[in-house]
C-alpha positions as CSV (number, residue, x, y, z in Angstrom):
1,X,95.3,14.2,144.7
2,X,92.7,14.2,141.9
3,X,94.8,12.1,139.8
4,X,95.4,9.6,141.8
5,X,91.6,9.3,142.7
6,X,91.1,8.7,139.5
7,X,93.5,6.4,138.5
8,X,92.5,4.3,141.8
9,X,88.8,4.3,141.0
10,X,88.1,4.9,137.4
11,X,91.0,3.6,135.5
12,X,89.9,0.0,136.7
13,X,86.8,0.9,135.7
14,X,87.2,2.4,132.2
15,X,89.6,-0.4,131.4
16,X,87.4,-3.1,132.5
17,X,85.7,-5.8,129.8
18,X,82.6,-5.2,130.6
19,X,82.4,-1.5,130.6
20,X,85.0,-1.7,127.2
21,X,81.3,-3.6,125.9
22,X,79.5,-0.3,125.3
23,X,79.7,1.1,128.7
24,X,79.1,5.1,129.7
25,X,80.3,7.2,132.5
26,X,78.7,10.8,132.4
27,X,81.0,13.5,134.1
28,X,78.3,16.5,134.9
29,X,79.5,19.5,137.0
30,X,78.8,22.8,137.2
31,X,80.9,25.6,136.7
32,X,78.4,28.9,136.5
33,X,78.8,31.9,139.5
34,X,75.3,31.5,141.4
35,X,74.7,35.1,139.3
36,X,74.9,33.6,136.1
37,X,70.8,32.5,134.3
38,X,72.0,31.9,130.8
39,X,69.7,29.4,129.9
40,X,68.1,29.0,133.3
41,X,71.3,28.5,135.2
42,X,74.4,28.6,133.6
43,X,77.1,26.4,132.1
44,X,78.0,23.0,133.1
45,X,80.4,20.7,131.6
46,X,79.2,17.4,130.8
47,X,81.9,15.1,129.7
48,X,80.9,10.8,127.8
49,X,83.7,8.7,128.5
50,X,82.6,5.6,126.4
51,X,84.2,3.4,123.6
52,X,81.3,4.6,121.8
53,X,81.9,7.9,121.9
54,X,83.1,10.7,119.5
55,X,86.9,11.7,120.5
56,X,87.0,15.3,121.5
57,X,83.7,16.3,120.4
58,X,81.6,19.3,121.2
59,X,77.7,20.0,119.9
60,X,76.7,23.4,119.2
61,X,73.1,22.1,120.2
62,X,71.5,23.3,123.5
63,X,71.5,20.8,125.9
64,X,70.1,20.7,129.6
65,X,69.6,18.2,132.2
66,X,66.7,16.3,130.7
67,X,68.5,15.4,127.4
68,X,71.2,13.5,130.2
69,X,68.0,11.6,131.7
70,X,66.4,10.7,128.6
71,X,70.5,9.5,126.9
72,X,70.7,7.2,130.1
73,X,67.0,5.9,129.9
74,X,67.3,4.9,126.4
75,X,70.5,3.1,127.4
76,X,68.1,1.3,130.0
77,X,66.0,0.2,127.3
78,X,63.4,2.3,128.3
79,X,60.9,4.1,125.5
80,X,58.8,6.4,127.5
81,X,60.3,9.5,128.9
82,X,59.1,11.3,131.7
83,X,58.4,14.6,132.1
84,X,61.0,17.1,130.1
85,X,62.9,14.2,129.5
86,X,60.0,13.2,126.7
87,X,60.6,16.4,124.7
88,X,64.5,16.9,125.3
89,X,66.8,16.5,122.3
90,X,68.3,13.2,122.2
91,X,72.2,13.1,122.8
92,X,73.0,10.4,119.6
93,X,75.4,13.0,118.1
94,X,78.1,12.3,121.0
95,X,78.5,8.7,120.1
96,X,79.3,6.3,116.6
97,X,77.0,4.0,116.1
């Protein structure tokens, strides 16, 4: 059932001209028990699907949440970060330039 989900919605989207331009979906989800505080709350998986991005790459840098605001901010165009967004480590390992 998954698969076909995806191939209905984000195949067309993945393959599409414009997205093919530079585009980036971010696949965040979280797979910690509710017991689990490593790093203030667990693991999550956090996937780039991009034509940009670094096949089958993994950092060993510790990311959270506010490095994912400030990646899709600067892809906005935006310089100013907000809150722990300003201070997060950027994400520009993940993609070629």
């Amino acid at each position: 059932m998954a698969d076909t989900w995806l191939r209905t919605n984000i195949d067309p989207l993945i393959q599409s001209a414009t997205f093919q331009d530079g585009g980036l979906l971010i696949i965040v989800f979280d797979e910690a028990s509710s017991s689990d505080a490593t790093n203030g709350g667990g693991r999550i998986v956090w996937v780039a699907v991009s034509p940009k991005s670094k096949l089958g790459y993994q950092a060993t840098t510790l990311y959270q949440h506010p490095s994912t605001l400030r990646l899709m901010l600067k892809g906005l165009g935006v310089t100013v970060f907000p809150g722990a967004a300003s201070g997060a480590p950027d994400m520009n390992e993940f993609f070629t330039p």
